[in-house]
C-alpha positions as CSV (number, residue, x, y, z in Angstrom):
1,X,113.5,109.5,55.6
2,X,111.7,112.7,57.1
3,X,113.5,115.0,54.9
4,X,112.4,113.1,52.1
5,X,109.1,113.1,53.2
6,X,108.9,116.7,54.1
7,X,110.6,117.6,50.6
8,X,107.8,115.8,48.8
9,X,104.6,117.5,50.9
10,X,106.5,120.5,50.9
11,X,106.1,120.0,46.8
12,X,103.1,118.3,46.2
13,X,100.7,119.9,49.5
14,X,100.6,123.2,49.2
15,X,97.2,124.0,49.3
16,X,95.6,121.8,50.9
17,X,98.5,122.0,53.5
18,X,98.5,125.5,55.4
19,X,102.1,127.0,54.0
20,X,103.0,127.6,57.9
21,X,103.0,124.5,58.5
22,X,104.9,123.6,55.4
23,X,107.3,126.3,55.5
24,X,108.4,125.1,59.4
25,X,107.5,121.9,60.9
26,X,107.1,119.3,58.5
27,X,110.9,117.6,58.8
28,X,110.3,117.5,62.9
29,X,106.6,116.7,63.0
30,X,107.7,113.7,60.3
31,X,111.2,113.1,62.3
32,X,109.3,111.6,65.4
33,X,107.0,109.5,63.0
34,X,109.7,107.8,60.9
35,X,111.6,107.1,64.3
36,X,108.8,105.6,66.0
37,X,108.4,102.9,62.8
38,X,111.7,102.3,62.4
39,X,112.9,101.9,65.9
40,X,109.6,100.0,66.7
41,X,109.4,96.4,65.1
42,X,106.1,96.1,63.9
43,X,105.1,92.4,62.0
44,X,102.7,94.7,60.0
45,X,105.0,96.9,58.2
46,X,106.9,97.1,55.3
47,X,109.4,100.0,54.7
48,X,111.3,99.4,51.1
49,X,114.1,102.5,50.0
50,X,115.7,103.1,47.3
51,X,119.8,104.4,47.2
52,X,121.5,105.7,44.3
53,X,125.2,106.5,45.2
54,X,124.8,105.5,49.1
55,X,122.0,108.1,49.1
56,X,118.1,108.1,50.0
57,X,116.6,108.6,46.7
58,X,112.8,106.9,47.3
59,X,110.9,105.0,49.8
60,X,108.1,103.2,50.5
61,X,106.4,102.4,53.7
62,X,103.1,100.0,53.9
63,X,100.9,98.6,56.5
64,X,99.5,95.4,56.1
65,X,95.9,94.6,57.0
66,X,94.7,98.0,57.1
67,X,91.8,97.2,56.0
68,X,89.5,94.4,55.8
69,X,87.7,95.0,52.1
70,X,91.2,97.0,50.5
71,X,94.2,94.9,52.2
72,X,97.1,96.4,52.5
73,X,97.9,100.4,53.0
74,X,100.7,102.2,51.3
75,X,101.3,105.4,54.0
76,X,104.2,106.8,52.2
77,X,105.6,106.8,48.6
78,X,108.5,108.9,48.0
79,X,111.1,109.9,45.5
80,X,113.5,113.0,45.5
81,X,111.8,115.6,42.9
82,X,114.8,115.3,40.3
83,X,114.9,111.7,40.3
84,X,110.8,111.5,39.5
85,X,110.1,109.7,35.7
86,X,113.3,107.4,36.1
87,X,111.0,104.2,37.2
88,X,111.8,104.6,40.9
89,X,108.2,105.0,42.0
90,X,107.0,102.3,39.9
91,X,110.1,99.7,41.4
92,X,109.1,100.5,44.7
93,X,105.0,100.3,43.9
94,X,106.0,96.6,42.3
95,X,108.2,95.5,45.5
96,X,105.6,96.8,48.1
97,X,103.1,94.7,45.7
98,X,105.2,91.4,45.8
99,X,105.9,92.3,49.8
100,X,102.3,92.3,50.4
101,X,101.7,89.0,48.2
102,X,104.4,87.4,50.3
103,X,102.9,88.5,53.5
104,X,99.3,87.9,53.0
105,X,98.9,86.9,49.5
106,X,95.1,87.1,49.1
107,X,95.5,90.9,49.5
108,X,95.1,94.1,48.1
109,X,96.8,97.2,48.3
110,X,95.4,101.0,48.2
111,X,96.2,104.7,49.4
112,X,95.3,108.1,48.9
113,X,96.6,110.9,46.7
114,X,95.4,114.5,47.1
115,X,92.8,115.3,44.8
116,X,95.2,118.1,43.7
117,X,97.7,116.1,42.9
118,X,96.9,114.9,39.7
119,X,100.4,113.7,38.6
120,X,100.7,111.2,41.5
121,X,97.2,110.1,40.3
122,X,98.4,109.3,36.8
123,X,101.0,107.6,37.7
124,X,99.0,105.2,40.1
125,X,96.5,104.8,37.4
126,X,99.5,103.7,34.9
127,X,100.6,101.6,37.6
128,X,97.2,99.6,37.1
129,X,95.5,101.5,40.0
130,X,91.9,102.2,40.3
131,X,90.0,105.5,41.5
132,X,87.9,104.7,44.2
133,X,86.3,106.7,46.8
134,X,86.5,110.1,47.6
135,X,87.4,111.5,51.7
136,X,88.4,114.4,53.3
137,X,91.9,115.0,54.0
138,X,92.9,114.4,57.9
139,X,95.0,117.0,58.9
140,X,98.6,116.3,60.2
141,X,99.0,116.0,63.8
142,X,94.7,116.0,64.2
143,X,95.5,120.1,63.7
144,X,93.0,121.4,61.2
145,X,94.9,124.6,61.5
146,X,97.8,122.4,59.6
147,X,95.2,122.4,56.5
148,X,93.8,124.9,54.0
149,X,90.1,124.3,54.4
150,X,88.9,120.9,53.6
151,X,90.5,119.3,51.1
152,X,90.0,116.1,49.7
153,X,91.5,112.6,48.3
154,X,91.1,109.5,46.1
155,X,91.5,106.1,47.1
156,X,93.6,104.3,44.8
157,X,93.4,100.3,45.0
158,X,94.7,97.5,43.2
159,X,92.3,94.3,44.6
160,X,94.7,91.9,42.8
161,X,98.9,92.4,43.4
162,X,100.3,89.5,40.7
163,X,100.3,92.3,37.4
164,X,101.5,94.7,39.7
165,X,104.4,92.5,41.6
166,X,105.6,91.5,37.9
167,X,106.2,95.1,37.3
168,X,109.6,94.7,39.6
């Protein structure tokens, strides 16, 4: 799951992530993270993945309750570069949705999307997804030397899950 995850900011970060950070510590700074949430039950998460041929291919990873006005938080969504535009990312966005409506089913869902990272943002707003506010990026590990300057992000939310949920 960390190499996943490192793959895809490794992709879609540079520049508003500093490329030495990048380049060497993503897999082990993301390593400890996915251990903690996986080895640590927590009644407020959801992680959903997606295998092709016994292999890691996509995931998604949500916290319920994040907060009070947007619901539900999607951390991470992830899918192996050469595997993008196959409906992966929109199967897992669907199954967090119906997750979430299971859990708490007067929620909403949202996350954030570099500003820079305008394919991820079409693809949420095809999903049904609506630009929100704007925020600064926080940088990984609370180093602002892991960051090129201050970038910023978009809120995406969807207030209601059932057109969403469908999608699956």
């Amino acid at each position: 799951m960390a190499g996943l995850h490192a793959d895809s900011w490794q992709r879609h970060y540079r520049g508003a992530y500093a490329d030495a950070f990048l380049d060497r510590e993503p897999a082990g700074f993301l390593a400890g993270r996915w251990t903690e949430r996986l080895t640590t039950a927590s009644p407020q998460a959801r992680t959903i993945v997606a295998e092709y041929d016994g292999e890691l291919v996509g995931l998604a990873h949500t916290v319920l309750d994040s907060d009070p006005t947007w619901g539900a938080l999607v951390d991470n969504l992830h899918v192996r570069s050469p595997l993008k535009r196959q409906g992966i990312g929109s199967r897992l966005l669907a199954l967090t949705a119906q997750a979430v409506l299971q859990a708490a089913p007067s929620s909403g869902l949202y996350l954030w999307v570099l500003e820079q990272n305008k394919s991820a943002q079409q693809f949420y707003e095809a999903c049904g997804g609506t630009r929100g506010d704007r925020s600064h990026v926080p940088p990984p590990g609370g180093d602002p030397a892991n960051l090129n300057g201050t970038p910023s992000c978009f809120r995406y939310g969807w207030p209601d899950l059932s057109a969403l949920a469908e999608r699956a």
